[in-house]
N, CA, C and O atoms as a MOPAC input file, in Angstrom:
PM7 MOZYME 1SCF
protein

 N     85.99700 1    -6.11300 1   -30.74000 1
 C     84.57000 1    -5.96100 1   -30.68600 1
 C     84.19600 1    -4.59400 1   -30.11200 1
 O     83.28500 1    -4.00900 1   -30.69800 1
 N     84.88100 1    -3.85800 1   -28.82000 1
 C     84.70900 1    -2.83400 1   -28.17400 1
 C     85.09200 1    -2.14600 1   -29.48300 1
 O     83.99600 1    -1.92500 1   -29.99800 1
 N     86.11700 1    -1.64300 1   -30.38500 1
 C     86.42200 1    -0.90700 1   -30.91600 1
 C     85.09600 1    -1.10200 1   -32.02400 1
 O     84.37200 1    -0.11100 1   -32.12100 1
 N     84.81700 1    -2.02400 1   -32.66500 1
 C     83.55600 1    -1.89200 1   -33.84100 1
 C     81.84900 1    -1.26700 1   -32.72800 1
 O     80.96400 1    -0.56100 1   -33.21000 1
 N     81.85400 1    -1.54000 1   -31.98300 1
 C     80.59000 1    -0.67600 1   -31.36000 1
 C     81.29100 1     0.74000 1   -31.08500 1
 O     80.89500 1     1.70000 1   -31.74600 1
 N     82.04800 1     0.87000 1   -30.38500 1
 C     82.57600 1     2.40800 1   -30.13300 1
 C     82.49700 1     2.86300 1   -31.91000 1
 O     81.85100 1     3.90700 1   -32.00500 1
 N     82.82400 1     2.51800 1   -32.84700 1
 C     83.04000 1     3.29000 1   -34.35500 1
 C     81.59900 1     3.07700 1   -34.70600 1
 O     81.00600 1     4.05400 1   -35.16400 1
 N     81.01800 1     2.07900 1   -34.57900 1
 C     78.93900 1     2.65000 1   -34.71400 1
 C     78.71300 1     3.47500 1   -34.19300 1
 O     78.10700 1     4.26700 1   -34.91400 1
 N     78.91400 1     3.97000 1   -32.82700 1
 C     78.24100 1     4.79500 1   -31.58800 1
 C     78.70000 1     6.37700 1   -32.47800 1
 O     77.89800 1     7.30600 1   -32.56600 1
 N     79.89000 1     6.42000 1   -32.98100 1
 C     79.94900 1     7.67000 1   -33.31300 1
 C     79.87700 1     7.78700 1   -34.73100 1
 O     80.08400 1     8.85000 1   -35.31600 1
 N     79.59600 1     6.75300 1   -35.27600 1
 C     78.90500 1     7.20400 1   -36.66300 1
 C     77.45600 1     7.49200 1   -36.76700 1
 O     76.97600 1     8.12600 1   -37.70700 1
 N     76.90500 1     7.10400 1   -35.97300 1
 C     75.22500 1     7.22600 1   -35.92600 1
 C     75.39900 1     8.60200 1   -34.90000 1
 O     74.28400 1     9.06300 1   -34.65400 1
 N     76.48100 1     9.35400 1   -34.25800 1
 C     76.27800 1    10.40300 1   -33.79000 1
 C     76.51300 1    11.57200 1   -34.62600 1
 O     75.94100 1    12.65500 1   -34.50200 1
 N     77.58700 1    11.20300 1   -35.66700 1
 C     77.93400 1    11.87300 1   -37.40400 1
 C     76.52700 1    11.81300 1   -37.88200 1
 O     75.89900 1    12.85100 1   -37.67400 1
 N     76.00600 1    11.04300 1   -38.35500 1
 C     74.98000 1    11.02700 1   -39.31600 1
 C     73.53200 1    11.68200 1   -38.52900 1
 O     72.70700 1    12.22100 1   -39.26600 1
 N     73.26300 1    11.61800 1   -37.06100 1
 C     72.60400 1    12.63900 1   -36.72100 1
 C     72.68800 1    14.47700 1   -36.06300 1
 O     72.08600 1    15.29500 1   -35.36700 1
 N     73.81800 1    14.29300 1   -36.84700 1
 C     74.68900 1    15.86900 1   -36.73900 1
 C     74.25200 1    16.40300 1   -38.17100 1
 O     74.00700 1    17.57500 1   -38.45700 1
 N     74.20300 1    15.20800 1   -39.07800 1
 C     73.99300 1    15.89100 1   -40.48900 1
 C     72.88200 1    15.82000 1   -40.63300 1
 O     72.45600 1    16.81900 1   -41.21100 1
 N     71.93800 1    14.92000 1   -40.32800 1
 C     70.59700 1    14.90900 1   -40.25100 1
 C     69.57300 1    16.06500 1   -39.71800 1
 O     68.42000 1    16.30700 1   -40.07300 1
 N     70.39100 1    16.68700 1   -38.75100 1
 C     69.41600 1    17.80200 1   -37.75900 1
 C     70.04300 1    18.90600 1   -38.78300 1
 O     69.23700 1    19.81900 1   -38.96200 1
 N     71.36900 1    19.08600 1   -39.56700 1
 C     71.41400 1    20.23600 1   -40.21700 1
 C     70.35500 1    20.17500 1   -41.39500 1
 O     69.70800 1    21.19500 1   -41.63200 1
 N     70.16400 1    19.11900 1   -42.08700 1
 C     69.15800 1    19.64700 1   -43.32800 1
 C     67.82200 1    20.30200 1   -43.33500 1
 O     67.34300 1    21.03900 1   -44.19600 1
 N     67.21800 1    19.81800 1   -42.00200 1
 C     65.67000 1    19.79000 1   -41.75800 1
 C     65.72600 1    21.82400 1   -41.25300 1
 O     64.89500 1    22.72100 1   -41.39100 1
 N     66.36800 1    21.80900 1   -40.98500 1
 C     66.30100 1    23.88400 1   -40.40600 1
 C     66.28300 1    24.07800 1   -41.66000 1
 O     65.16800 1    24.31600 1   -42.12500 1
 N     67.69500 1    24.04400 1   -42.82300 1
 C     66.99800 1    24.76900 1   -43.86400 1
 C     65.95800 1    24.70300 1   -44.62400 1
 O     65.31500 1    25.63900 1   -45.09900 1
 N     65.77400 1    23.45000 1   -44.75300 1
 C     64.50600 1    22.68600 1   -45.47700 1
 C     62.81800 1    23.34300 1   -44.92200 1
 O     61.85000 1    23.68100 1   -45.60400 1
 N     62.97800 1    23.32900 1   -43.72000 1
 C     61.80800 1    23.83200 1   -42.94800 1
 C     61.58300 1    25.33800 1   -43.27100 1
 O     60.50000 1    25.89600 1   -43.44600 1
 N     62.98400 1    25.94700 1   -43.31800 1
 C     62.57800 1    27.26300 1   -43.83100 1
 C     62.25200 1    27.81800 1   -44.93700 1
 O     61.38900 1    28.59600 1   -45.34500 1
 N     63.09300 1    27.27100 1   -45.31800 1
 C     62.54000 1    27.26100 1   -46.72200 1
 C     61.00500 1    27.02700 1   -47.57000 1
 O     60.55900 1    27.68500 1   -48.50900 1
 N     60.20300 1    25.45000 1   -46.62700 1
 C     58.62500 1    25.46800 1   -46.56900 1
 C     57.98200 1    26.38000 1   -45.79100 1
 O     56.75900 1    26.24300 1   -45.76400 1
 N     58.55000 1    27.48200 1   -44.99700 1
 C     58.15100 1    27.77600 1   -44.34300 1
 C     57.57900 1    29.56600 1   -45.26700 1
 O     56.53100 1    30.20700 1   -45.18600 1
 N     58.56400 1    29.74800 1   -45.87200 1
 C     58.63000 1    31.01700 1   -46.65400 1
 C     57.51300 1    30.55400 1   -47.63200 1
 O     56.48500 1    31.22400 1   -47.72000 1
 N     57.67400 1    29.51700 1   -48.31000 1
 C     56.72800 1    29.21800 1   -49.31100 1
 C     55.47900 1    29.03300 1   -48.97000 1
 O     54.45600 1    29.34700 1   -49.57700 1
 N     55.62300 1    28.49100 1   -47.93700 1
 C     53.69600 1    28.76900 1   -47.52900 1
 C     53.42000 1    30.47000 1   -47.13200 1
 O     52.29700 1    30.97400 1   -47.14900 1
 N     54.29700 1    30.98700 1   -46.88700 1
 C     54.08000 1    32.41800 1   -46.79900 1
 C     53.73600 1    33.27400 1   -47.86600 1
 O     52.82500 1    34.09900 1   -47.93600 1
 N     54.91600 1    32.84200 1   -48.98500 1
 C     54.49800 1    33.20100 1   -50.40800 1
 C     52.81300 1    32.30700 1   -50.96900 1
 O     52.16200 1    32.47700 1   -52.00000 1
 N     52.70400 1    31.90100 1   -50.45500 1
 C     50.96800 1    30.97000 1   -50.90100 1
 C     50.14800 1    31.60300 1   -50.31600 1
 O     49.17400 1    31.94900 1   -50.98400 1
 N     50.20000 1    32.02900 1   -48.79700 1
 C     49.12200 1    32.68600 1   -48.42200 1
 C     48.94900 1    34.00600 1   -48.97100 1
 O     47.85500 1    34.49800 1   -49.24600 1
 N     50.05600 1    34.55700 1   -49.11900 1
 C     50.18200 1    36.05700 1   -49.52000 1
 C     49.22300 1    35.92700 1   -50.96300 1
 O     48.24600 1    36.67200 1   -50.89000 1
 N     49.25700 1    35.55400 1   -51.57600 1
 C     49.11600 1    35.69900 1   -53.11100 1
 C     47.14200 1    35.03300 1   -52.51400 1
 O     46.13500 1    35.67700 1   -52.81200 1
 N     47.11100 1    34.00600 1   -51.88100 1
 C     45.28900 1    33.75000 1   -51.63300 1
 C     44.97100 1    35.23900 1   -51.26200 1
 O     44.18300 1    36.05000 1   -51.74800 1
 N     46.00000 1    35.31700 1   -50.07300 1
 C     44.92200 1    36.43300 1   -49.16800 1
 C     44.71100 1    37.93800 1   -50.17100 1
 O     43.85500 1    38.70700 1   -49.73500 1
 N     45.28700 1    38.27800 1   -51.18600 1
 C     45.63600 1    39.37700 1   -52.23500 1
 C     47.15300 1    40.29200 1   -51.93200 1
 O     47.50800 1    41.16800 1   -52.72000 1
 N     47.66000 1    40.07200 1   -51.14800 1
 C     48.76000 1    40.82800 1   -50.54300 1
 C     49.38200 1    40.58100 1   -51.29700 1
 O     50.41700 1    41.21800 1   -51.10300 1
 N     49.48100 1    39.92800 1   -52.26500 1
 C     50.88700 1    40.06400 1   -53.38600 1
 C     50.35700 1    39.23400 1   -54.73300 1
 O     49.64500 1    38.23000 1   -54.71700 1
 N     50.90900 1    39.93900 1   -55.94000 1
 C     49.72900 1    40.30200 1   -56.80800 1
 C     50.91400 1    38.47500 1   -57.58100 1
 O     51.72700 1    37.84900 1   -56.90100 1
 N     50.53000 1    38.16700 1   -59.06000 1
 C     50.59800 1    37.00300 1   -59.38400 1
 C     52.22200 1    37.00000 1   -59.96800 1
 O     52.81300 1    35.92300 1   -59.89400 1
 N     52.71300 1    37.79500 1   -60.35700 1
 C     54.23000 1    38.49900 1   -60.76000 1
 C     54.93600 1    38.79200 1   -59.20400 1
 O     56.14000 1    38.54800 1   -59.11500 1
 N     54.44000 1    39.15000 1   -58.35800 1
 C     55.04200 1    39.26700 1   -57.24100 1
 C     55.53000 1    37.91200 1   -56.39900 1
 O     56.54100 1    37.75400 1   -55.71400 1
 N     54.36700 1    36.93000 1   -56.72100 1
 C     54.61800 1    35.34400 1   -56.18700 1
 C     55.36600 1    34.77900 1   -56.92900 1
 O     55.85800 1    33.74800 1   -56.47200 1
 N     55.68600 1    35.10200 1   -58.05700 1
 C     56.08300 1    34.18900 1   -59.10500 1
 C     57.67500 1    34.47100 1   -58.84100 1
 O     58.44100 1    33.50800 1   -58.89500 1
 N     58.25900 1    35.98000 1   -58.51200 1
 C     59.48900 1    36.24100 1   -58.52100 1
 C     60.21700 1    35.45400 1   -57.36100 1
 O     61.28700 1    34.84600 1   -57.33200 1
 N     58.88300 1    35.77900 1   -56.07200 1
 C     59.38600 1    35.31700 1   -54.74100 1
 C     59.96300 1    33.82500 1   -54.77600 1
 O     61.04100 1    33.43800 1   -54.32700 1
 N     58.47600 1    32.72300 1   -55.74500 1
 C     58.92200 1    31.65400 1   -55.60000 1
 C     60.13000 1    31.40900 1   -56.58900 1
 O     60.69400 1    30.36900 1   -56.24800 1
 N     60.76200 1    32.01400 1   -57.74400 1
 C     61.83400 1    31.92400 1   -58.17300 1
 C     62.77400 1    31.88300 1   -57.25200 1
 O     63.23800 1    30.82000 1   -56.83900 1
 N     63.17700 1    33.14200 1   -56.80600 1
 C     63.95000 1    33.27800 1   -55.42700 1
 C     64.59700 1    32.27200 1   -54.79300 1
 O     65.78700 1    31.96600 1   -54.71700 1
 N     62.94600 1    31.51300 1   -54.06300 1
 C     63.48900 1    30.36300 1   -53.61400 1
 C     63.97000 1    29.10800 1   -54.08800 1
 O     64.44500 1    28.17400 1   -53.44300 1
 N     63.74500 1    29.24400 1   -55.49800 1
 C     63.87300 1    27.71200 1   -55.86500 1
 C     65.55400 1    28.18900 1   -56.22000 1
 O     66.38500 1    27.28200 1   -56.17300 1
 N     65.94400 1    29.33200 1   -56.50400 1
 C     67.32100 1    29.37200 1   -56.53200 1
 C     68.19500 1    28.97900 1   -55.29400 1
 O     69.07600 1    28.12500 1   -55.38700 1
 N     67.93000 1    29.59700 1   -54.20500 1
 C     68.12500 1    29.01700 1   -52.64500 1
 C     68.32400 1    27.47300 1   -52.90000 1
 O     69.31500 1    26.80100 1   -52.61600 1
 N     67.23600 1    27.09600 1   -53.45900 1
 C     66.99500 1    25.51900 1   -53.48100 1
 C     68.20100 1    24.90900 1   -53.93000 1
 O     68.92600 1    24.32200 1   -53.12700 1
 N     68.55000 1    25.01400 1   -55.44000 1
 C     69.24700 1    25.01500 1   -56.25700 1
 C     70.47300 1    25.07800 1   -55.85000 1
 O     71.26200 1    24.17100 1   -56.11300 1
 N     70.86900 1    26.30000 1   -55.05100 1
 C     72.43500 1    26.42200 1   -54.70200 1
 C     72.36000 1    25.31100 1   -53.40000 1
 O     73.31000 1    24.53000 1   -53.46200 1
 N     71.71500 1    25.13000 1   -52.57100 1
 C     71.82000 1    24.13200 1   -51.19100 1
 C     72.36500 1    22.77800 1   -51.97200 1
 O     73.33100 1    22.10000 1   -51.62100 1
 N     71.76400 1    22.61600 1   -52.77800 1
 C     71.26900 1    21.17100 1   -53.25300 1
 C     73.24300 1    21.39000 1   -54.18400 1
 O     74.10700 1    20.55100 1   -53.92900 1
 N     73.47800 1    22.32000 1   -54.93500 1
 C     75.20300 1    22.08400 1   -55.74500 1
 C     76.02500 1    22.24300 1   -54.35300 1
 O     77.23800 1    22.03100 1   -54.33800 1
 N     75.35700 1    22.60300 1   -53.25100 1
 C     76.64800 1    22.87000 1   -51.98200 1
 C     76.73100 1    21.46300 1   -51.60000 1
 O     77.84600 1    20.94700 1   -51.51700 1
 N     75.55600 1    20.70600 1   -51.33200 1
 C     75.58100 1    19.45000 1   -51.04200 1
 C     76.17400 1    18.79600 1   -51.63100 1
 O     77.01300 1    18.19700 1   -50.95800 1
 N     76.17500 1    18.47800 1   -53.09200 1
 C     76.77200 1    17.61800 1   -53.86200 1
 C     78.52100 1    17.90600 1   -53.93200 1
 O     79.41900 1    17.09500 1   -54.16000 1
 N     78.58200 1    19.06500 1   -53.70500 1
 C     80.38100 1    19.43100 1   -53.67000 1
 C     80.83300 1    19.14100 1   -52.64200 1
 O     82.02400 1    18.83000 1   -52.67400 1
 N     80.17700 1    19.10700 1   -51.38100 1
 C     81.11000 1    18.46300 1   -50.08000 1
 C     80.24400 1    16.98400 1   -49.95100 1
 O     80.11100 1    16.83400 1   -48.73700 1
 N     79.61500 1    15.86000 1   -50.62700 1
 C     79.27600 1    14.94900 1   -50.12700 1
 C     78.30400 1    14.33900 1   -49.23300 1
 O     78.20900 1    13.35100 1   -48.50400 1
 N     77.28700 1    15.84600 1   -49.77900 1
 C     75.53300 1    15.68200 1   -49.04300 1
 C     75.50400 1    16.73200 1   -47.90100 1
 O     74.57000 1    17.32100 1   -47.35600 1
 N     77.01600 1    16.76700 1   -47.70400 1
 C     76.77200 1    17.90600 1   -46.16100 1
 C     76.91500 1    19.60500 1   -46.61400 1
 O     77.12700 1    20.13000 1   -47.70700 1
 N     76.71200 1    20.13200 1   -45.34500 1
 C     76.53400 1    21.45900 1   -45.90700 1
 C     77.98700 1    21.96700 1   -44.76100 1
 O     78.03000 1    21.73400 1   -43.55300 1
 N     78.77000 1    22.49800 1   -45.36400 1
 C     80.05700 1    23.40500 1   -44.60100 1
 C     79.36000 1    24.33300 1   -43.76000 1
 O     78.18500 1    24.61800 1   -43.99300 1
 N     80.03700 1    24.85900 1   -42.73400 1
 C     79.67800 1    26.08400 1   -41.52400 1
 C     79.27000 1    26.99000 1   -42.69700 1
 O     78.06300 1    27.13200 1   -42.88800 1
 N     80.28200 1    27.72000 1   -43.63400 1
 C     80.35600 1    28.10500 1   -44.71900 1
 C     79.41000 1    28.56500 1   -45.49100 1
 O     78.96200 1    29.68900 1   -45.71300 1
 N     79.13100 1    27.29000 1   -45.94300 1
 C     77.91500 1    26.99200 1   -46.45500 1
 C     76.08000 1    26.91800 1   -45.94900 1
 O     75.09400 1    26.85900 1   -46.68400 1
 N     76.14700 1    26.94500 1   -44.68200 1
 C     75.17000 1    27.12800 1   -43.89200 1
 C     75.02800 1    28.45500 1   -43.76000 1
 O     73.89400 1    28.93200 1   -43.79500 1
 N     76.39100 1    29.44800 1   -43.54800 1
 C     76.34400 1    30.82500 1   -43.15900 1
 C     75.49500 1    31.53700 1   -44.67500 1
 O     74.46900 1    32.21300 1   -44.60400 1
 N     76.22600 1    31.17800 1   -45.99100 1
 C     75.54000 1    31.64900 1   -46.90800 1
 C     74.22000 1    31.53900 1   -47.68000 1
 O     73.66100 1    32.32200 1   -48.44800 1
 N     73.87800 1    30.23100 1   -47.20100 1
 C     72.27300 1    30.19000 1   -47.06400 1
 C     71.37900 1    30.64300 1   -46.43600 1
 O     70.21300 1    30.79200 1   -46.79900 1
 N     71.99700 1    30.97300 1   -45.15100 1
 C     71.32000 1    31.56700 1   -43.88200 1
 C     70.89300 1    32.95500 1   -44.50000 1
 O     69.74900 1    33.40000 1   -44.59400 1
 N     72.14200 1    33.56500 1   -44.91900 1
 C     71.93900 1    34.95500 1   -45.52600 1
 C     71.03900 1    35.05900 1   -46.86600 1
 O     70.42800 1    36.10500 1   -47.08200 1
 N     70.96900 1    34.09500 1   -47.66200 1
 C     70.35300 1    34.04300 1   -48.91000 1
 C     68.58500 1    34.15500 1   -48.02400 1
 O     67.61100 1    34.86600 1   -48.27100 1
 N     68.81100 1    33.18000 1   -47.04700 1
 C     67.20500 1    33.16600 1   -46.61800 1
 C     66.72100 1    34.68600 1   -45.92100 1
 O     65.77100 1    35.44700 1   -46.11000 1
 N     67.77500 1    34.68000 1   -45.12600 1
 C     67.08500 1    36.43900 1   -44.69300 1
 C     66.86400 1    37.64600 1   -45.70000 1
 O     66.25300 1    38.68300 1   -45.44100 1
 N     67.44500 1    37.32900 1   -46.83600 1
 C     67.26400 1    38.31100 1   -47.64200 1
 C     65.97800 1    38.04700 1   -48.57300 1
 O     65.36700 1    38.95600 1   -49.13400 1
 N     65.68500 1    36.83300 1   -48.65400 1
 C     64.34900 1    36.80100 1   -49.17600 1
 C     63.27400 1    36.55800 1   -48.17000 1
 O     62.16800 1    36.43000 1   -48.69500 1
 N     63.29400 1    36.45300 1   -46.77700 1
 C     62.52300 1    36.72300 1   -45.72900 1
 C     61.92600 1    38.34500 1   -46.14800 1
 O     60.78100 1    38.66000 1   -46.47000 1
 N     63.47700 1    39.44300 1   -45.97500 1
 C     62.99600 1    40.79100 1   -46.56000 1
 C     61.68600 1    40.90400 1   -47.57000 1
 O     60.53600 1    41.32300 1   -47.43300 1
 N     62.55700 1    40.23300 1   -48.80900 1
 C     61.69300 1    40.41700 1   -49.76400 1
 C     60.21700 1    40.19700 1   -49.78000 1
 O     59.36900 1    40.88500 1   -50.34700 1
 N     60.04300 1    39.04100 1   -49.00700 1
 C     58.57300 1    38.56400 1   -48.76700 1
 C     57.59000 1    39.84900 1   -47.95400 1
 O     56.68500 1    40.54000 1   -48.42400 1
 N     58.20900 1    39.82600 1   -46.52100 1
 C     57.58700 1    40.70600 1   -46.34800 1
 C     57.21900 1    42.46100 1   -47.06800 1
 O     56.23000 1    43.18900 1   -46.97400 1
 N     58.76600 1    42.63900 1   -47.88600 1
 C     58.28700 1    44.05500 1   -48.49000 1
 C     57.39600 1    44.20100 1   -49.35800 1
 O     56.59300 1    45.13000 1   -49.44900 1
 N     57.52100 1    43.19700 1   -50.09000 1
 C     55.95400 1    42.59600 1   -51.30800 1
 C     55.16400 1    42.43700 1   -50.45000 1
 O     54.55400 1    43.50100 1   -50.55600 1
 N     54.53300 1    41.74500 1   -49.39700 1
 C     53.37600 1    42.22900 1   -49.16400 1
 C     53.07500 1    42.83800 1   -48.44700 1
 O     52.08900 1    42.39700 1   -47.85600 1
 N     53.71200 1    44.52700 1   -47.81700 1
 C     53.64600 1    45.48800 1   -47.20900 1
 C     53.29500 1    46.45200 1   -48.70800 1
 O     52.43800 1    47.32700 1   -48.58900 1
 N     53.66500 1    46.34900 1   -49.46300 1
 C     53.13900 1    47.53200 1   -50.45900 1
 C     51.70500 1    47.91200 1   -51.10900 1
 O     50.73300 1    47.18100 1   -50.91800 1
 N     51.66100 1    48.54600 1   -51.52600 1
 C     50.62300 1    48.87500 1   -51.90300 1
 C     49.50200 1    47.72200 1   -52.88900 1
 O     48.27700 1    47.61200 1   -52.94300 1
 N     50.68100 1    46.97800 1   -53.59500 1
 C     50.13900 1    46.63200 1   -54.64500 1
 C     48.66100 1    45.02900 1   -54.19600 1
 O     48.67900 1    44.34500 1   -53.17300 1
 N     47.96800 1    44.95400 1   -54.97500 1
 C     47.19100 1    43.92800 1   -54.33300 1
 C     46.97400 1    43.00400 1   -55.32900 1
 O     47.20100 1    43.30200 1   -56.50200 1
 N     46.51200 1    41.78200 1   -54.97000 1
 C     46.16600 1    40.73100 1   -55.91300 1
 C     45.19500 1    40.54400 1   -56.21300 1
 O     44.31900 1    41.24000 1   -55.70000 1
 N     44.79500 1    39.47200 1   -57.23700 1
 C     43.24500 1    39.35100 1   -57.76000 1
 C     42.09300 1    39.55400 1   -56.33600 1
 O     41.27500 1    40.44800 1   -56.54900 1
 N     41.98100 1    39.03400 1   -55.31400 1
 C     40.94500 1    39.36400 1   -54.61900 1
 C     40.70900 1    40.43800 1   -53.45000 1
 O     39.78800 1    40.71900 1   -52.68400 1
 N     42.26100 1    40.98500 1   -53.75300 1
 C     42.50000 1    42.83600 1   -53.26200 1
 C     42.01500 1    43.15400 1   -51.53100 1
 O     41.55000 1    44.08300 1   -50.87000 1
 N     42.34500 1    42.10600 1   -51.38600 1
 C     41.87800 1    41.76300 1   -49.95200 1
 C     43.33800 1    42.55800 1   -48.90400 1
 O     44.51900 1    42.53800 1   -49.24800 1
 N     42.93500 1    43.01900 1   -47.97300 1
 C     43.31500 1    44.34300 1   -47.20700 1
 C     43.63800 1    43.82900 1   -45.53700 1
 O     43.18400 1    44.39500 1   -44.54300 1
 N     44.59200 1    42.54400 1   -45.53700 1
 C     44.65200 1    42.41700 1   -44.39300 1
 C     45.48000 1    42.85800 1   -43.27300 1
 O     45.21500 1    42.49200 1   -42.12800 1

């Protein structure tokens, strides 16, 4: 009986090890996209500029989601490291699109 509660206790400590990893990328990932949404209301990035960004991410999306399915829902150190990097590089991108010049339909100058 001690041994079947001790093997719950650390499976529900497994499954909230994997649980706290999805929600960081996931969050960042909504987190960029509402960035890419405001950008494009506020005019800071014109309708081709949102459209690439949100491509971007849905590729991010895309590769998380085949990393998951190849190790069994979880994401490898590995695999966390190269998402991490996929996200900072379209963090870049976001902000350099709407640092440029170019503006969107309501050309708004914030």
């Amino acid at each position: 009986m001690k041994k079947l509660i001790a093997a719950a206790v650390f499976a529900a400590l497994g499954l909230g090890a994997v649980a706290q990893a999805a929600p960081v990328v996931n969050a960042r990932q909504l987190n960029q996209e509402r960035r890419i949404d405001a950008g494009k209301r506020s005019g800071k990035l014109t309708h081709a500029e949102a459209a690439r960004l949100k491509s971007e991410q849905r590729a991010i999306a895309m590769e998380e989601k085949r990393m998951r399915a190849r190790h069994g829902g979880h994401l490898t150190a590995s695999d966390k490291r190269i998402l991490h990097a996929r996200q900072e590089a379209a963090n870049s991108h976001i902000l350099n699109q709407k640092q440029d010049g170019q503006r969107g339909p309501n050309k708004l100058k914030l």
